[in-house]
C-alpha positions as CSV (number, residue, x, y, z in Angstrom):
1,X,-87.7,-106.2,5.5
2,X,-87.5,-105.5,1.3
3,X,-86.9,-108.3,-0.9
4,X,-83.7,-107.2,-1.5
5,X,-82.3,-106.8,1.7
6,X,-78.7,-108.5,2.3
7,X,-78.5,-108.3,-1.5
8,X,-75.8,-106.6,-3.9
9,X,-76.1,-103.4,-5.2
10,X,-74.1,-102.1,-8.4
11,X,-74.2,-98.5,-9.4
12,X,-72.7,-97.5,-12.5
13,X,-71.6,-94.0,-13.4
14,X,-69.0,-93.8,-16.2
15,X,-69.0,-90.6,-17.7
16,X,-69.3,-87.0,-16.9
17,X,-66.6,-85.3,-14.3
18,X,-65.8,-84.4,-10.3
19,X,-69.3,-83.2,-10.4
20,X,-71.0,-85.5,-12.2
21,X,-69.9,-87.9,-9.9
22,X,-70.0,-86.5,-6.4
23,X,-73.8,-85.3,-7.4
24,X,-74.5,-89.0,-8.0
25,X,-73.9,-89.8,-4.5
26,X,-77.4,-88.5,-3.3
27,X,-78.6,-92.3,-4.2
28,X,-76.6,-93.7,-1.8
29,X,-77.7,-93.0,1.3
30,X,-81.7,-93.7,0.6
31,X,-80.8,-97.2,-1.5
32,X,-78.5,-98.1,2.1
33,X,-81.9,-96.8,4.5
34,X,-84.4,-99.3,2.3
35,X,-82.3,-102.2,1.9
36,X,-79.7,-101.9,5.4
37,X,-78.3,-105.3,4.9
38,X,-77.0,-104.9,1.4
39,X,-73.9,-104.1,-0.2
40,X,-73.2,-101.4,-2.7
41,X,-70.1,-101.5,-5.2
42,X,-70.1,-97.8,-7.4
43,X,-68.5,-98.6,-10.7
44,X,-66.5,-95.4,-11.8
45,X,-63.6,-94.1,-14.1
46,X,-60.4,-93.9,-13.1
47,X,-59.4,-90.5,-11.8
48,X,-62.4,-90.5,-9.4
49,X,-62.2,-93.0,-6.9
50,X,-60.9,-90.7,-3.8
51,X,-64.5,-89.0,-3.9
52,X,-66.0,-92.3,-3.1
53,X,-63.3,-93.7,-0.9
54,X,-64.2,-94.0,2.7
55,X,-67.8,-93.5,1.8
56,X,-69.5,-95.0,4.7
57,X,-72.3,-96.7,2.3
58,X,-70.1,-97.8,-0.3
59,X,-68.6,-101.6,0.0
60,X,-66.4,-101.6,-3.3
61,X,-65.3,-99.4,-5.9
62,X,-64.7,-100.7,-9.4
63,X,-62.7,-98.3,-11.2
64,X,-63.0,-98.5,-15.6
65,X,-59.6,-96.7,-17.4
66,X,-61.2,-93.7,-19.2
67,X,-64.4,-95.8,-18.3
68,X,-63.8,-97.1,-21.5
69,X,-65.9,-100.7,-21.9
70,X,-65.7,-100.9,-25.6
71,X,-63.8,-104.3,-27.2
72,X,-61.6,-106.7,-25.0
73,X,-62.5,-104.2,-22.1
74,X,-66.1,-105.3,-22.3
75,X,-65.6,-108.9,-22.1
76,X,-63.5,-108.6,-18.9
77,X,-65.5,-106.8,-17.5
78,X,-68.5,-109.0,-17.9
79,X,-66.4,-111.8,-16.1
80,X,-66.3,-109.2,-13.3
81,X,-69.5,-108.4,-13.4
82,X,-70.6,-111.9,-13.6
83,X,-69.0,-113.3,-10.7
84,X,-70.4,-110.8,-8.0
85,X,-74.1,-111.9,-8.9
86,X,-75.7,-108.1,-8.3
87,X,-79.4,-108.2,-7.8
88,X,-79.7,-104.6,-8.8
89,X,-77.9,-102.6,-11.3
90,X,-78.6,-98.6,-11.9
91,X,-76.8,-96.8,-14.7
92,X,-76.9,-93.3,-14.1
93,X,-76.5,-92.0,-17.4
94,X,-76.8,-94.4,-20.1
95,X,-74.9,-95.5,-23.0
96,X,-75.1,-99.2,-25.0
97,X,-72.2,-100.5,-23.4
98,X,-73.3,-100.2,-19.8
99,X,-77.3,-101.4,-20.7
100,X,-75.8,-104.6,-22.6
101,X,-73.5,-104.7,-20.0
102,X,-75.7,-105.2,-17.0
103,X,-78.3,-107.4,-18.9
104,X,-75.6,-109.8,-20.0
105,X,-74.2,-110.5,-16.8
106,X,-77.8,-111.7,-15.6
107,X,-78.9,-108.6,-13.1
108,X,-82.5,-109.4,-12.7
109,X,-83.5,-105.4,-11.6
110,X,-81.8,-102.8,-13.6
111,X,-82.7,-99.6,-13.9
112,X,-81.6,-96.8,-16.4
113,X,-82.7,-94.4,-18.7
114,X,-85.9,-94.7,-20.6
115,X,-85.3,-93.0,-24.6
116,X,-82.5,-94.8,-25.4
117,X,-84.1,-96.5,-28.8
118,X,-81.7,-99.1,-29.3
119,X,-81.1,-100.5,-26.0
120,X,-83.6,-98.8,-23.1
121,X,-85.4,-101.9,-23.3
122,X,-83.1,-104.1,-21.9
123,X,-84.3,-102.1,-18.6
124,X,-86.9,-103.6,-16.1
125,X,-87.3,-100.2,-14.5
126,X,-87.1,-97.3,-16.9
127,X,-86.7,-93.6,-16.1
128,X,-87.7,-90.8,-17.9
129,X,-85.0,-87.7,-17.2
130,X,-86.9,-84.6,-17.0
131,X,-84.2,-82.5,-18.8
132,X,-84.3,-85.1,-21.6
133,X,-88.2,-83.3,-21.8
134,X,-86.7,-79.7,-21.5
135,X,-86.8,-79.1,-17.9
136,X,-83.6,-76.1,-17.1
137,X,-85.0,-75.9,-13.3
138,X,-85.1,-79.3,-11.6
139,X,-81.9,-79.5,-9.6
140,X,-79.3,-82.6,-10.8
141,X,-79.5,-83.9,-7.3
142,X,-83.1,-84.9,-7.7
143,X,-83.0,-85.7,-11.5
144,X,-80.5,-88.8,-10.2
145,X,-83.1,-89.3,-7.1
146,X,-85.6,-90.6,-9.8
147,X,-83.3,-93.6,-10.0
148,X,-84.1,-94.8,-6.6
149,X,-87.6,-93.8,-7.2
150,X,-87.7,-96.3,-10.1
151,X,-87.2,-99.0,-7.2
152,X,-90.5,-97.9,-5.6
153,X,-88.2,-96.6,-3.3
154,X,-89.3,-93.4,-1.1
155,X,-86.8,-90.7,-1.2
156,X,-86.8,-87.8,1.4
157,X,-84.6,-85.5,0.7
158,X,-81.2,-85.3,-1.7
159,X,-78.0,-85.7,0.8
160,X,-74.5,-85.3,-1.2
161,X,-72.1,-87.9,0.5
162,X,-68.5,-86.8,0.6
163,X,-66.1,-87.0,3.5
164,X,-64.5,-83.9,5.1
165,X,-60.6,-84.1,5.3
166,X,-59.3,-85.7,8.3
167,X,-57.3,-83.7,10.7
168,X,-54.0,-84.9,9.3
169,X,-54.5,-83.9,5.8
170,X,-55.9,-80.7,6.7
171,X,-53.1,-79.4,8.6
172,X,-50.8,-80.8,6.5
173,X,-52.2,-78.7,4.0
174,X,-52.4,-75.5,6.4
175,X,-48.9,-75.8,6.7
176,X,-48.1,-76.0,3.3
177,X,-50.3,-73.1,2.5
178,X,-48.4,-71.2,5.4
179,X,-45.3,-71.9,3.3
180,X,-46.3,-70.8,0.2
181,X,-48.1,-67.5,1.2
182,X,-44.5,-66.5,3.0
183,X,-45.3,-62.6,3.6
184,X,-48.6,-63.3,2.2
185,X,-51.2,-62.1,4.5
186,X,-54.9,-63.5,4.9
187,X,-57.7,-64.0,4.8
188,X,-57.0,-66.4,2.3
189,X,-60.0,-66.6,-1.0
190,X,-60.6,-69.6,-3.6
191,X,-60.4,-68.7,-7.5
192,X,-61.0,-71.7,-10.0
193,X,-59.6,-69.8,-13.1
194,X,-60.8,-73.0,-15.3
195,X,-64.2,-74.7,-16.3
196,X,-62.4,-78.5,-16.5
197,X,-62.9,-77.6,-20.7
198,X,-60.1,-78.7,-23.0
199,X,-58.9,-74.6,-23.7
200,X,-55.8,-73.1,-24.2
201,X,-54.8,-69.6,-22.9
202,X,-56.1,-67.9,-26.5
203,X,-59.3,-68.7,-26.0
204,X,-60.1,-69.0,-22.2
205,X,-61.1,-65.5,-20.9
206,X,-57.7,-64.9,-18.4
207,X,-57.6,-61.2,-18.2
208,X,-61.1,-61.6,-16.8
209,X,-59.8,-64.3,-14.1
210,X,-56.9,-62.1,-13.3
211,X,-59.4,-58.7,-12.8
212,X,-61.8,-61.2,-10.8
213,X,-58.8,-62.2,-8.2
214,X,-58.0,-58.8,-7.9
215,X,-61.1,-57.3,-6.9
216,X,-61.3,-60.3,-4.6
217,X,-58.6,-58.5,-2.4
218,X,-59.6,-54.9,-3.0
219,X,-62.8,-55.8,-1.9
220,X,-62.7,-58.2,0.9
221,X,-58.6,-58.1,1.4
222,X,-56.3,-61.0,2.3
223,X,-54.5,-63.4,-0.5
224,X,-55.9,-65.3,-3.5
225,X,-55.6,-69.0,-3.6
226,X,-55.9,-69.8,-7.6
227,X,-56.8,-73.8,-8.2
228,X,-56.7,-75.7,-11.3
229,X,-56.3,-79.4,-12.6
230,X,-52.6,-80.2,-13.8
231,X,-53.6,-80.0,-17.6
232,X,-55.3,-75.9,-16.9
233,X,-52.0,-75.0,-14.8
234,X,-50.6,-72.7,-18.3
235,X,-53.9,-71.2,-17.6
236,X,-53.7,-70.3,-14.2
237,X,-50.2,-69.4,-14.5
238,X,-51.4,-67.0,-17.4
239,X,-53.9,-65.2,-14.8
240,X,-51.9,-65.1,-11.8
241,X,-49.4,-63.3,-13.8
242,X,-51.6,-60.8,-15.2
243,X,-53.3,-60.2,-11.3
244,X,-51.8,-56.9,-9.5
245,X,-53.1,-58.4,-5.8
246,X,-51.3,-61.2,-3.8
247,X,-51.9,-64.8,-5.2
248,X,-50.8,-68.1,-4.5
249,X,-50.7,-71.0,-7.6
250,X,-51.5,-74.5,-6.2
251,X,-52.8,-75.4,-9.9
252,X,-51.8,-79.0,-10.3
253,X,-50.1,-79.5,-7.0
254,X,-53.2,-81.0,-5.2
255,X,-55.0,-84.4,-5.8
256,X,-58.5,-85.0,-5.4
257,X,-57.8,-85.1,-0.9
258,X,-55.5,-82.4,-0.8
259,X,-57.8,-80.2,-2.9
260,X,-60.5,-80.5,-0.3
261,X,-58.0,-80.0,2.3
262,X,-56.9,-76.9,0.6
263,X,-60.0,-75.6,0.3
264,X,-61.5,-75.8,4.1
265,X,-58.5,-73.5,5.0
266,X,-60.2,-70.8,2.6
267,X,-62.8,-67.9,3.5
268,X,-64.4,-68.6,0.7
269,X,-64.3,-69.8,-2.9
270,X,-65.1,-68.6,-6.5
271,X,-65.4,-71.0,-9.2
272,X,-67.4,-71.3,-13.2
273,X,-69.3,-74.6,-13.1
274,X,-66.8,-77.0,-12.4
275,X,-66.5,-80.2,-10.5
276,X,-63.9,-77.9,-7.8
277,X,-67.3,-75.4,-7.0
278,X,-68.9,-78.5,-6.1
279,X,-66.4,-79.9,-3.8
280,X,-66.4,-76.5,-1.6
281,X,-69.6,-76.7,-1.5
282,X,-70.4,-79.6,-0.1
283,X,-67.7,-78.6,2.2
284,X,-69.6,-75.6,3.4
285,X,-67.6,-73.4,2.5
286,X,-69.2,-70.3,0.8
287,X,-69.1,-71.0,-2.6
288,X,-70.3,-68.7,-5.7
289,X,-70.7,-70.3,-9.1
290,X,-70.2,-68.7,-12.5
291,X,-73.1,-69.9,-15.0
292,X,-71.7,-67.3,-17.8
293,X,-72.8,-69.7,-20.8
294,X,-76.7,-69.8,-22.2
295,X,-76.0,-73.7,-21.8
296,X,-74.9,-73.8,-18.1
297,X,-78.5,-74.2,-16.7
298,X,-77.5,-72.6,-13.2
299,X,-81.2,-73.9,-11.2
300,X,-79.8,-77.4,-12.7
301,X,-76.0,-77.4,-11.9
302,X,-75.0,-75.0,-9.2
303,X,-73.2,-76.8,-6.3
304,X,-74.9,-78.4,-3.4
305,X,-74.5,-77.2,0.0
306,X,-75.6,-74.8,3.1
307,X,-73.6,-71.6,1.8
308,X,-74.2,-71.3,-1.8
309,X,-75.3,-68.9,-4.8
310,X,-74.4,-68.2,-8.3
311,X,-74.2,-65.5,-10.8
312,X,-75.3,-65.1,-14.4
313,X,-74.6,-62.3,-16.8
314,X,-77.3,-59.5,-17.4
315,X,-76.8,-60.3,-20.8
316,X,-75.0,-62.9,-23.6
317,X,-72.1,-60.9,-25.3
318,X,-72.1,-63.2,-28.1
319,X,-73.4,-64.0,-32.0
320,X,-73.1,-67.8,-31.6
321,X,-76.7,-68.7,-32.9
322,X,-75.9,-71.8,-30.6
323,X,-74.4,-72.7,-27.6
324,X,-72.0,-75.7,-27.1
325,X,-69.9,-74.7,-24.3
326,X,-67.1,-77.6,-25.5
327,X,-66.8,-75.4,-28.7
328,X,-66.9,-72.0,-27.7
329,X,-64.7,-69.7,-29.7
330,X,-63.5,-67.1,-26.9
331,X,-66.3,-67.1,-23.8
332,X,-66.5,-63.5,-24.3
333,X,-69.7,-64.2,-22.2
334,X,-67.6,-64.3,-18.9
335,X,-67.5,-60.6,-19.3
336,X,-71.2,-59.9,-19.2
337,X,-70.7,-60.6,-15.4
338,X,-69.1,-57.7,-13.3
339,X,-66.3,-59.0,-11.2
340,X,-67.7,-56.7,-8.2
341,X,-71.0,-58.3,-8.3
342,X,-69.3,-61.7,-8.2
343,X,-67.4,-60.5,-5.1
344,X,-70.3,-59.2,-3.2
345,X,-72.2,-62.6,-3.9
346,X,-69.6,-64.1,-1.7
347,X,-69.4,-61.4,0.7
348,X,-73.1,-61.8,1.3
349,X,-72.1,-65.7,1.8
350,X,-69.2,-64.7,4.3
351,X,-71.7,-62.7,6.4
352,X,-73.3,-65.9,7.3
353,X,-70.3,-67.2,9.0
354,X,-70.2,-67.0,12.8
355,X,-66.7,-68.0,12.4
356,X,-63.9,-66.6,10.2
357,X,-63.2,-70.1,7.9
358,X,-64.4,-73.6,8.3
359,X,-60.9,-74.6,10.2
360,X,-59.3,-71.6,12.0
361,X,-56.4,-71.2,9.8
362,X,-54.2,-68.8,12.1
């Protein structure tokens, strides 16, 4: 039995997106197996919680607005913190508020990141992040499995731990996908038009989008399902205007739930590097991720899961001398990437399949 067992476990991840966050779960399951008798509370920001809800190894959720701990916030939640006397605290990706945090409120074992100058040393077990050093290959999945390793902890392989919709929800959404394809035949395809990227329609590449979902149905038939948060939806609408080929909007219509709902009623799904790729994925359902920027690091960030690949232009149509995805002009880059390849990527997934979709929509 490990010195910790019947302890309290806080994990604190506070930044970063759907991704970010879902990818983090891989600690979960091999902290639970070494110390069975302990609790785990995942400190979050809001927006994120339904990807941890229901997880089977995870007693609490503490959810931070905007995870925002600067000020008055960082008081209260010291209180918080304080009061639930953790034995272990691991911040997955480190800033000063979380280490000072954690230290403050008395956590003998806490583990984060080891080249923070000002405030790594307030860390008893300090990691050293391989892509700090330059590594591009090293899946994200293992990266945050050097946490647990930090613990002494033996890790035996990275497991992403997120729920699969419950009956309920899923035909819920079946139905309501029914409704909204009206004539609309299948087999039905998922197209992420959006990167999760604060962009507007001038900039964001949406004729591309539109010529993708199209070729989708020349290629493999059926309807388009285009998805998108609530803030993308101009976007989307944008791109299934321009598309010739059946399409159905649910941009902004799903939460978190529904979205994963949705999405096991597909074939198959197309998505850039964004937190929704991720979600299918782990859903098994064929998924193929755009890495169009020289920043995306694909071998780093393509979703996890059984059905999977991801494409990459031939070559970088652009003069940028350097790539910061959060300020690129026009992601003329997208268009380095033939929207037939893309399609046959996922064809090649679909081939897999012994059965037409994860649920039998029809």
């Amino acid at each position: 039995m490990s010195d910790f067992a019947g302890k309290r476990i806080l994990i604190i991840i506070l930044s970063g997106g759907i991704g970010d966050v879902l990818l983090s779960t891989v600690v979960l399951k091999p902290l639970k197996d070494y110390y069975p008798d302990s609790s785990i509370t995942m400190m979050i920001k809001t927006g994120m919680e339904e990807l941890i809800d229901d997880n089977e190894y995870v007693t609490e959720i503490l959810s931070v607005k905007d995870g925002n701990l600067k000020g008055k916030n960082f008081d209260e939640w010291l209180d918080k913190i304080k009061e639930r006397h953790f034995d272990i605290a691991i911040v997955l990706w480190s800033r000063a508020e979380e280490a000072y945090l954690i230290y403050r409120a008395g956590i003998p074992v806490r583990v984060g990141q080891s080249s923070r100058i000002f405030y790594s040393f307030l860390y008893t077990n300090k990691v050293s992040v391989r892509t700090e050093k330059g590594d591009t290959v090293t899946h994200w999945t293992d990266i945050m499995l050097d946490y647990v390793r930090a613990l002494d902890i033996p890790v035996s392989k990275a497991e992403v731990i997120f729920r699969f919709p419950t009956d309920d929800l899923f035909y819920d959404m079946k139905m309501l996908l029914n409704h909204y394809a009206g004539d609309k035949k299948g087999p039905f395809w998922g197209l992420q038009v959006c990167k999760g990227l604060k962009t507007d329609i001038e900039k964001w590449p949406v004729a591309y989008f539109a010529k993708l979902g199209d070729t989708i149905v020349e290629e493999l038939g059926g309807t388009v399902v285009l998805t998108g948060s609530a803030s993308e939806v101009p976007i989307v609408e944008k791109v299934s205007s321009l598309m010739n080929k059946p399409n159905i909007n649910f941009a902004g219509k799903t939460n978190i739930n529904e979205l994963a709902a949705l999405i096991t009623c597909l074939r198959g799904f197309i998505a850039p590097d964004t937190g929704t790729g991720h979600i299918s994925a782990v859903l098994g359902v064929p998924t193929v991720s755009i890495f169009a920027l020289k920043s995306d690091f694909p071998n780093r960030w393509k979703p996890f899961g059984p059905k999977v690949a991801f494409v990459v232009p031939k070559s970088y149509i652009c003069n940028q001398k350097k790539c910061i995805k959060e300020k690129c002009p026009r992601f003329t880059c997208y268009n380095g990437i033939d929207p037939k390849y893309v399609v046959s990527k996922l064809a090649g997934l679909c081939s897999m399949l012994k059965d037409s979709s994860v649920y039998d929509l029809h």
